[in-house]
C-alpha positions as CSV (number, residue, x, y, z in Angstrom):
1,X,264.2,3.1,-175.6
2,X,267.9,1.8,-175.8
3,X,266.8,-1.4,-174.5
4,X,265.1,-1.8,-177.8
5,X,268.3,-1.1,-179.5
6,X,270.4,-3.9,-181.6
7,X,274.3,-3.7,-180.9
8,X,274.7,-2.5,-184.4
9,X,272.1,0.8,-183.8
10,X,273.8,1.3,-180.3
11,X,277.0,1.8,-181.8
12,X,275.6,3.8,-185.2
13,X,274.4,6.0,-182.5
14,X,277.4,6.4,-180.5
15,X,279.5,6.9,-183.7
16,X,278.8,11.0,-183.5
17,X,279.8,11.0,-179.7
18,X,283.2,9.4,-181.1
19,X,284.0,11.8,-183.8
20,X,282.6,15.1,-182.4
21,X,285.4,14.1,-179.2
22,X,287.9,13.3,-181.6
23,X,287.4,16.3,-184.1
24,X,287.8,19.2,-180.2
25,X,290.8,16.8,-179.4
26,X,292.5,17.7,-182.2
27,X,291.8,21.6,-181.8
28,X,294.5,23.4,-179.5
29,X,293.1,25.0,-176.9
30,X,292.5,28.4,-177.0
31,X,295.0,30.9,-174.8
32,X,293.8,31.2,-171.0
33,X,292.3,27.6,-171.1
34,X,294.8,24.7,-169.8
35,X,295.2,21.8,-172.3
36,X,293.3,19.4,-169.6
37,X,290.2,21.8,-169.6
38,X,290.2,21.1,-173.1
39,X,290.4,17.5,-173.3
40,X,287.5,17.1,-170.3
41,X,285.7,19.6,-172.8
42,X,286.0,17.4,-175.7
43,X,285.0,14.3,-173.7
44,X,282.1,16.4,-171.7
45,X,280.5,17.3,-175.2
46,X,280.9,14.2,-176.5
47,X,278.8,12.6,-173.3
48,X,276.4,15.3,-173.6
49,X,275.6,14.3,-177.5
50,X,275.6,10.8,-176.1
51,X,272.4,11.7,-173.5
52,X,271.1,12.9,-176.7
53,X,271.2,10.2,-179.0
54,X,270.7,7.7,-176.2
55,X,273.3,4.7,-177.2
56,X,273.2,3.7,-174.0
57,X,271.3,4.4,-170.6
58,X,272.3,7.4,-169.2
59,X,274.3,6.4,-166.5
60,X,276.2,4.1,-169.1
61,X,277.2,7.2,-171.1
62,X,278.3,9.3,-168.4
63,X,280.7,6.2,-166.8
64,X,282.0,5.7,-170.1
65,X,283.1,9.6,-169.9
66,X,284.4,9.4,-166.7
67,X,286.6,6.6,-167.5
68,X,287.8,7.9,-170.4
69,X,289.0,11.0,-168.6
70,X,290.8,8.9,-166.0
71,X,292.3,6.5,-168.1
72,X,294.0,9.4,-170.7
73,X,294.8,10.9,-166.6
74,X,293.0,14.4,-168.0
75,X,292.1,14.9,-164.5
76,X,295.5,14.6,-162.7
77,X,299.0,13.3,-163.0
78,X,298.3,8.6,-162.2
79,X,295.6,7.2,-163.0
80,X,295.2,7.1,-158.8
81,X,294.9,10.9,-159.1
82,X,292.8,11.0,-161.8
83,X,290.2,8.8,-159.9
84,X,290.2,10.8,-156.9
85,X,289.4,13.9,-158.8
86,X,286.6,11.9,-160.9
87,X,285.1,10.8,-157.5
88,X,284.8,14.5,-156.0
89,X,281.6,15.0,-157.6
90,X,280.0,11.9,-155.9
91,X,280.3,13.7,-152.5
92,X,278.9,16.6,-153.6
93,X,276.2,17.4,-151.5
94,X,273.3,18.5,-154.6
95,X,274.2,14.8,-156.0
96,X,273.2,13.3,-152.7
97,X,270.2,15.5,-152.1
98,X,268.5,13.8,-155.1
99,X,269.6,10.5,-154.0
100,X,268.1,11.2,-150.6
101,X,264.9,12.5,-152.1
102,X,264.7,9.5,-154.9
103,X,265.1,7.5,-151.8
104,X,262.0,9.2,-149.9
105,X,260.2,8.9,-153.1
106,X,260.8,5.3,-153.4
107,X,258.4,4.8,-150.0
108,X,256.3,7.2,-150.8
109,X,255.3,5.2,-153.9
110,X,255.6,1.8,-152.3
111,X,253.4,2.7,-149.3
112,X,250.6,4.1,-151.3
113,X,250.6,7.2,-150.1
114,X,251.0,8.9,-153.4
115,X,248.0,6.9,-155.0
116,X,246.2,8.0,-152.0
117,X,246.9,11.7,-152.2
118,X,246.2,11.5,-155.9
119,X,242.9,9.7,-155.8
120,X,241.5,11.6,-152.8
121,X,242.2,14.9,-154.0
122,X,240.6,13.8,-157.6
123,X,237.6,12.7,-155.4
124,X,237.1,15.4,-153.7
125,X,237.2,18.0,-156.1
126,X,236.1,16.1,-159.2
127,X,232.2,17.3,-159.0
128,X,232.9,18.6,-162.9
129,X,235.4,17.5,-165.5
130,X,237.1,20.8,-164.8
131,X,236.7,20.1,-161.2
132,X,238.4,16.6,-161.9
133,X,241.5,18.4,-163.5
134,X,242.1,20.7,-160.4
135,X,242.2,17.8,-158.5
136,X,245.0,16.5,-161.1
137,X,246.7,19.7,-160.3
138,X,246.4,19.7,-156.5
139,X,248.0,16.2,-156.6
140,X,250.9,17.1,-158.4
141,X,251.4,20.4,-156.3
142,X,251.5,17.9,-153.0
143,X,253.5,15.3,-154.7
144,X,256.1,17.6,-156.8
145,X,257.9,18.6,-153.4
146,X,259.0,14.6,-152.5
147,X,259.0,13.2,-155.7
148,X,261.9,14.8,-157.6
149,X,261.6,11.9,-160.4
150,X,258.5,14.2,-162.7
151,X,258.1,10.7,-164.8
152,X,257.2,8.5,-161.3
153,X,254.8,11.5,-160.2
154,X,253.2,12.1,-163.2
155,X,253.9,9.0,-165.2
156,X,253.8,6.4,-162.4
157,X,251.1,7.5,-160.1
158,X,249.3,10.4,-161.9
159,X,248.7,9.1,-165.7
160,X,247.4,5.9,-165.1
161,X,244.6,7.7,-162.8
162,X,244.0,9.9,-165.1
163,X,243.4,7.1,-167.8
164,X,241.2,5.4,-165.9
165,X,239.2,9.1,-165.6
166,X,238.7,9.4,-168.9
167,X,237.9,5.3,-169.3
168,X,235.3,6.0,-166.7
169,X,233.8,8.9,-168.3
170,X,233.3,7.6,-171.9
171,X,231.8,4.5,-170.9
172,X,228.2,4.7,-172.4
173,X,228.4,8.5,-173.5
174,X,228.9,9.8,-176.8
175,X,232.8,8.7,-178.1
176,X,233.3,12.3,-179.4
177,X,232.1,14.1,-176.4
178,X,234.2,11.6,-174.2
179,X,237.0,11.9,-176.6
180,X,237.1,15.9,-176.0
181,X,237.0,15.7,-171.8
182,X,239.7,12.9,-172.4
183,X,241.9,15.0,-174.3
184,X,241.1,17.8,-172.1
185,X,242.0,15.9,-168.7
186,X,245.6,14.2,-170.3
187,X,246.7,17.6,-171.2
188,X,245.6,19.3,-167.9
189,X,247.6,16.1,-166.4
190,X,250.6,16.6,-168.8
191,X,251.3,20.2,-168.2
192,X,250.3,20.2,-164.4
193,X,253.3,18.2,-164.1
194,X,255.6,20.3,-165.8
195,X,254.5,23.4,-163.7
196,X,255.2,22.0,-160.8
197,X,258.5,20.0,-162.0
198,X,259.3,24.2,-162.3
199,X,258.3,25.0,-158.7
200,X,260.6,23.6,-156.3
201,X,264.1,22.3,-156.2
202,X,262.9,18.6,-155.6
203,X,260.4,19.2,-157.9
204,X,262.4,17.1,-161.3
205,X,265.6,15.1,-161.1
206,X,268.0,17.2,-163.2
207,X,267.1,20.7,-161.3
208,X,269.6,20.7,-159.0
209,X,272.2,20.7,-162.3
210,X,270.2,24.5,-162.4
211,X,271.1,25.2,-158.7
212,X,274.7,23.7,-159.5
213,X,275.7,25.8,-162.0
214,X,274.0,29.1,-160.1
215,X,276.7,28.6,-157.5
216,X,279.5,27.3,-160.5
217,X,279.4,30.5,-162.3
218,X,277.5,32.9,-161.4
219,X,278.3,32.7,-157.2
220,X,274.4,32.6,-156.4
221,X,273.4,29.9,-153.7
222,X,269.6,29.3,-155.3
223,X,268.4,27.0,-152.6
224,X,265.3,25.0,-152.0
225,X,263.4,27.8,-150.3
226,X,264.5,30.5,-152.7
227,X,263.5,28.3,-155.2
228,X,260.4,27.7,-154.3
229,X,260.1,31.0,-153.3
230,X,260.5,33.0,-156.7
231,X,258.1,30.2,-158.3
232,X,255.0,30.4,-155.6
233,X,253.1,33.0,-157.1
234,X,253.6,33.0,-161.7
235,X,253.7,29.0,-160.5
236,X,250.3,29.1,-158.5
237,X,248.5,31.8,-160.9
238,X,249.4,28.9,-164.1
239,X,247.8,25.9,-161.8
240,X,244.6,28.1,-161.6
241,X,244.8,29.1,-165.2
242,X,246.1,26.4,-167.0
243,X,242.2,24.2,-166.9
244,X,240.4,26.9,-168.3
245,X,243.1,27.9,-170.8
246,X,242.8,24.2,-171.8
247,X,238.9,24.9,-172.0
248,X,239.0,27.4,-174.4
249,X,241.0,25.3,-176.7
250,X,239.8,22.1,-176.7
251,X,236.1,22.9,-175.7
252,X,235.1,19.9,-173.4
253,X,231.2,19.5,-173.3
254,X,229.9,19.6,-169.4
255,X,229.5,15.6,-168.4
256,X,228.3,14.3,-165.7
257,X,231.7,12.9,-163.7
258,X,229.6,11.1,-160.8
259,X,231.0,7.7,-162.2
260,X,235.0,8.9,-162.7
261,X,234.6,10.4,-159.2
262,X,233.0,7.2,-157.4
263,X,235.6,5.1,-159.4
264,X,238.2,6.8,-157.6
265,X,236.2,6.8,-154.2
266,X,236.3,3.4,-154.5
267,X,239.9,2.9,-155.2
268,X,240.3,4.9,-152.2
269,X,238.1,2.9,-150.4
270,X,239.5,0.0,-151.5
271,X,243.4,1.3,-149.7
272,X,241.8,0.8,-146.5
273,X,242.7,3.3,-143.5
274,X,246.3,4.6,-143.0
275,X,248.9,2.8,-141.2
276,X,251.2,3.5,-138.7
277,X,254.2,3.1,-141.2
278,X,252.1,5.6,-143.4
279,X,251.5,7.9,-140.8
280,X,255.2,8.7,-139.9
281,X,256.2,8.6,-143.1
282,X,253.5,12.0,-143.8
283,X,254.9,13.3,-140.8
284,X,257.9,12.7,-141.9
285,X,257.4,14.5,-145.2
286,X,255.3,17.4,-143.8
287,X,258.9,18.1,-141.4
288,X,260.8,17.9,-144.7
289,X,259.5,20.1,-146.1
290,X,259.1,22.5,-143.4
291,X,262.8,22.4,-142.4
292,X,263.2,23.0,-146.2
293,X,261.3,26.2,-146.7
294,X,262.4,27.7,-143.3
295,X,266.3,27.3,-144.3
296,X,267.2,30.8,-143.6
297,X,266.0,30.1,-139.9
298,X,268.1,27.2,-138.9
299,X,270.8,26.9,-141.1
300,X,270.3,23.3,-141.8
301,X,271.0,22.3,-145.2
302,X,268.8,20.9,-147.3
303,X,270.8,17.7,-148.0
304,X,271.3,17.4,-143.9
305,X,267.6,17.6,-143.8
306,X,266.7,15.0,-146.6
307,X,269.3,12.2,-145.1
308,X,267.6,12.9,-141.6
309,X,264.3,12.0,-142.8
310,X,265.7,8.8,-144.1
311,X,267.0,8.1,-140.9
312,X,263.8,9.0,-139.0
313,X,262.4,6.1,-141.6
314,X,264.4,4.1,-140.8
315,X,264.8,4.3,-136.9
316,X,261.0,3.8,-136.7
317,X,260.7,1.0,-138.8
318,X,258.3,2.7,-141.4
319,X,260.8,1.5,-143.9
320,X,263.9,-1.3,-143.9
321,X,266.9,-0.2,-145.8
322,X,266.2,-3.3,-148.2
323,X,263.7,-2.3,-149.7
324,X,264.5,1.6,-149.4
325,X,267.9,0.6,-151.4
326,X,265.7,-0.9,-154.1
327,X,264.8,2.8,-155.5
328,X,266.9,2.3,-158.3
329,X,266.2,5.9,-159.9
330,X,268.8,7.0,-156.7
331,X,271.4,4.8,-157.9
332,X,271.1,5.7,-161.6
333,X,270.9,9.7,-160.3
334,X,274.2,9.5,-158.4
335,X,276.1,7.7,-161.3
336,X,274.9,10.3,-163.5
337,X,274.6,13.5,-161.8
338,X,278.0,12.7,-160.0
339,X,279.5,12.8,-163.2
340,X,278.2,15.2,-164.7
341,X,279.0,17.7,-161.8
342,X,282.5,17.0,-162.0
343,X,282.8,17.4,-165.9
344,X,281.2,20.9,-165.1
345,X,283.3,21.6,-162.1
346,X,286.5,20.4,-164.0
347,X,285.3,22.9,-167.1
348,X,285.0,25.8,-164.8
349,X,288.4,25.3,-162.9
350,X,290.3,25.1,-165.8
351,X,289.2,28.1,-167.3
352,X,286.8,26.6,-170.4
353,X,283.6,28.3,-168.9
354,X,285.7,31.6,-168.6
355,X,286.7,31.6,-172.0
356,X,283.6,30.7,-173.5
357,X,281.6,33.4,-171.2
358,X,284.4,35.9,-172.5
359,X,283.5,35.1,-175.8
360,X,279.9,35.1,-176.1
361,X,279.5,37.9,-173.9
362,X,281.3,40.6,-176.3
363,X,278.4,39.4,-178.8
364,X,276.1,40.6,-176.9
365,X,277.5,43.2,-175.4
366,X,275.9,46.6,-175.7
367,X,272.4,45.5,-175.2
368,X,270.0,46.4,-172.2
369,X,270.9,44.0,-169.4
370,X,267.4,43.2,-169.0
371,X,266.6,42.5,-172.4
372,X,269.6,39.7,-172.6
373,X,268.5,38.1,-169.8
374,X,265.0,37.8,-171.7
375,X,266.3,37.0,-175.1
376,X,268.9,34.2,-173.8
377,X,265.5,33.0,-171.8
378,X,263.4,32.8,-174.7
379,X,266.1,31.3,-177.1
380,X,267.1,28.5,-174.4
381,X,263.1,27.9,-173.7
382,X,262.2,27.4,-177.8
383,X,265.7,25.6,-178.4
384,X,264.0,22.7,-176.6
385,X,262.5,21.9,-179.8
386,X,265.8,20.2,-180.8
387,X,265.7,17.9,-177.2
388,X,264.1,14.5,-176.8
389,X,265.1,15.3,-173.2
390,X,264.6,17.7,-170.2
391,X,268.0,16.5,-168.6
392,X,270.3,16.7,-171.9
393,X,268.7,19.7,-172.5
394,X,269.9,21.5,-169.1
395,X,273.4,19.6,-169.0
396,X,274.4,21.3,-172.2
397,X,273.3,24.6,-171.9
398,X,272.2,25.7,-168.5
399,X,276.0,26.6,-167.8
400,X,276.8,28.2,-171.0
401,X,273.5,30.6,-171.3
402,X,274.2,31.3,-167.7
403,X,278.0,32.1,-168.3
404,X,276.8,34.2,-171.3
405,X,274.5,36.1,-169.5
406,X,277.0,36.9,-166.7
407,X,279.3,38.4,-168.8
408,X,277.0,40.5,-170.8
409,X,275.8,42.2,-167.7
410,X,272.5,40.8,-167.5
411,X,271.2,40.4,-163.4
412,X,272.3,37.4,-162.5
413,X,269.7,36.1,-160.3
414,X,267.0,37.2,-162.6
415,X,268.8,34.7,-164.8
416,X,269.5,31.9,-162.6
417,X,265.5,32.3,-161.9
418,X,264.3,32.3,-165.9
419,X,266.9,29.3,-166.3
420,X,265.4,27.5,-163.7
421,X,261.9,27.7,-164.5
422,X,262.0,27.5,-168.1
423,X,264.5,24.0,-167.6
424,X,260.9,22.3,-166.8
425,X,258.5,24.5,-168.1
426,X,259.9,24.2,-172.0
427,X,258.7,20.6,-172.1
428,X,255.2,21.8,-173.2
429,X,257.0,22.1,-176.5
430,X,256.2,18.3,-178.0
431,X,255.3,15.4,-177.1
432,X,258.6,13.5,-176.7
433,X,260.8,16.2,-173.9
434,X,260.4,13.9,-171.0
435,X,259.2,10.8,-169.5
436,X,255.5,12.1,-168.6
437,X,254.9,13.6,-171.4
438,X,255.5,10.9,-173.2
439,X,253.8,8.2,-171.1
440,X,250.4,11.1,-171.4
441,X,250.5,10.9,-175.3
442,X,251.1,7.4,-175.5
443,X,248.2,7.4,-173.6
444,X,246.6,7.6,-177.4
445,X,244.2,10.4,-176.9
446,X,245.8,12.9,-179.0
447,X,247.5,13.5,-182.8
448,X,250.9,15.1,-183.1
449,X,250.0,18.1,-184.6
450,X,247.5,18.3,-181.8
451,X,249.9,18.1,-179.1
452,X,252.0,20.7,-180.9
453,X,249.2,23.0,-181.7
454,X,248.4,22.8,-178.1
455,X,252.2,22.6,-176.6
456,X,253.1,26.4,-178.9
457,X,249.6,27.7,-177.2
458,X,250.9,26.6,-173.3
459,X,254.2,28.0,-174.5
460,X,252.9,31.6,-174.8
461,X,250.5,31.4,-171.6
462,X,253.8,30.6,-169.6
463,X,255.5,33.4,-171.7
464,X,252.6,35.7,-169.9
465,X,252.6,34.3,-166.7
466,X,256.5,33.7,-166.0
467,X,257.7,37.0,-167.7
468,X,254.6,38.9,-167.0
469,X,253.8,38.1,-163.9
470,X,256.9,36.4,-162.9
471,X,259.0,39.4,-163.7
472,X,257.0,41.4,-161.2
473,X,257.2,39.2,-158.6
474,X,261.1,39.1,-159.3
475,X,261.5,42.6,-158.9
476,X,259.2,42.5,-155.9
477,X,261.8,40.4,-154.1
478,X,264.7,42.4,-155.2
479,X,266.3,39.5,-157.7
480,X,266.8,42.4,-160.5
């Protein structure tokens, strides 16, 4: 999108960003927050209106950010010092898990091994339309765990599969009976991703930002196992749901698949039989992810774990650094995220998330715990309205909510939980919060209003699910 942009557009857009900096500048800062808090404040907000407007790529806002800071020395006394303390957040060890993973994902979709999954689960359990959606589903739930980019999973490897479903099924059938399974297949495919974006750690790029912040300001470590703990059950229960929710609304006629399914039997055909270099790499993955979940047993951290797969990769030659380096997504992540986590960390040392927290939390004070932590949920999940992105839309108010939340009593690790699950699962809302959604509509098989009508029905199911359900299992495991 700000490819397309002309110079003069880039700058109209970044115009806002400029003023909205200036106008906090000029604002004292208010007593218990040091003057330098409030300067990376100023310059923070301003980047975070910047990854809304999109003037730039991302990672071009954020560097401009960071230079900024060290050039008017906001993070130390020299512009030497100032450096140093900009480059602490690109050896944090979250930044470098979703390099590592970005990395991993990088062979996964070079080998083939994702297309493979995808079209062999779709092959197997496509015997009905609805049959062809699980099998949608059970491709993202393999994929989610490895993949932590949502738009490669479900817009590189998943949508164009899907397309070619729905091609396959309206070829000589009636266009509006093909029209409704098509519809009904892109938004099975469109919010499958989204669940399982919710469902693990690794599961969307900017979820780590959640897990970040968890430990920033509320002192919770919400890890990849806990993670994926608190989301296995309401996260499981909406995969089975979700297709016949999607059935009662849109009201697909039963078709005959056969040709969808052979199509994709004979894509898979077509891959030929694993390799060796494919082989390791599944092993590779299925240790992943088993180190992962069994944390608590060895104490290995989940970063330690992702940069030994790498060099597992690599020491068996199922993939050469050249072309592992070419994952460019890893690059752009650590330019990004690494700034981003220092802005936060800097906002939190010197006293701006304390002040802010102080703040909002006498607003709400006096209120059931419990029913904060639900209303600051739902307000943060339906504020996603206003987002053309899932990443801006965690960066500038995961922390604060959080913060808010702490200091109104409300159980923390309930609210690190809803915070982290709603991050993804809010992108049901439209048809322009994040890469794959957008790459599924533009897929031309649904209106706007159609993809609202249908994104404000999802949003209640996962207000059953995740708070009915969900808060069960929470309470189940002790979080509140």
């Amino acid at each position: 999108m700000g490819d397309q942009l002309t110079m003069k557009a880039r700058w109209a857009r970044l115009a806002p960003c400029l003023v909205l900096g200036i106008v906090l500048l000029m604002i004292p800062a208010p007593e218990g927050v040091e003057p330098r808090g409030w300067h990376v404040l100023a310059v923070f907000a301003a980047t975070i209106l910047a990854l809304l407007l999109r003037p730039f790529a991302m990672s071009t806002n954020v560097l401009v950010g960071i230079m900024v800071l060290v050039l008017t020395q906001s993070l130390g006394e020299g512009s030497k010092a100032s450096l140093e303390t900009a480059l602490l957040g690109f050896a944090n060890t979250t930044v470098w898990l979703v390099v590592a993973a970005f990395l991993i994902a990088g062979s996964v979709i070079r080998s083939g091994l994702g297309r493979r999954i995808a079209l062999g689960l779709v092959h197997r359990l496509g015997k009905s339309e609805t049959g062809l959606a699980y099998g949608i589903g059970a491709a993202e739930l393999v994929l989610a765990p490895v993949i932590p980019s949502n738009t490669a999973r479900g817009g590189g490897i998943l949508a164009p599969i899907v397309d070619a479903l729905c091609r396959s099924i309206g070829e000589g059938r009636d266009p509006a009976d093909s029209a409704r399974v098509s519809r009904y297949l892109v938004f099975c495919g469109a919010h499958f991703n989204l669940i399982t974006a919710a469902m693990f750690l690794t599961g969307m790029a900017a979820n780590p930002l959640v897990a970040e912040a968890a430990g920033d300001v509320a002192g919770i470590r919400f890890g990849w196992a806990q993670w994926a703990l608190g989301a296995a059950v309401p996260g499981l229960i909406s995969l089975l749901l979700l297709p016949q929710l999607v059935r009662r609304v849109v009201r697909p006629p039963q078709m005959d698949v056969g040709a969808a399914r052979a199509r994709a039997g004979e894509e898979l055909a077509a891959m030929g039989p694993k390799g060796r270099n494919e082989k390791i790499l599944i092993a590779v993955l299925i240790g992943m992810v088993g180190l992962w979940a069994s944390t608590p047993l060895h104490g290995l951290h989940t970063t330690v774990v992702a940069l030994s797969g790498i060099a597992v990769l690599l020491l068996s030659g199922a993939e050469r650094w050249k072309a592992m380096a070419s994952t460019w997504g890893a690059w752009d992540a650590l330019i990004w995220l690494g700034g981003l986590v220092m802005m936060a960390d800097q906002l939190r040392t010197t006293g701006v998330i304390d002040w802010f927290a102080g703040g909002a939390g006498d607003a709400v004070s006096g209120y059931a715990p419990l029913a904060v932590a639900i209303g600051l949920a739902l307000v943060y999940f339906y504020s996603m309205y206003g987002f053309s992105m899932l990443t801006g839309h965690i960066t500038a108010m995961v922390g604060a909510f959080l913060a808010v939340a702490v200091a109104a009593g409300a159980p923390p690790l309930l609210m690190v939980a809803m915070l982290a699950y709603f991050s993804n699962l809010c992108g049901c809302l439209t048809h322009y919060s994040t890469g794959p959604v957008v790459i599924y509509f533009g897929l031309g098989y649904h209106s706007v209003g159609d993809w609202f009508r249908m994104g404000f029905i999802v949003s209640l199911f996962h207000m059953a699910v995740w708070l009915g359900i969900g808060l069960g299992w929470w309470k189940l495991l002790g979080w509140w």
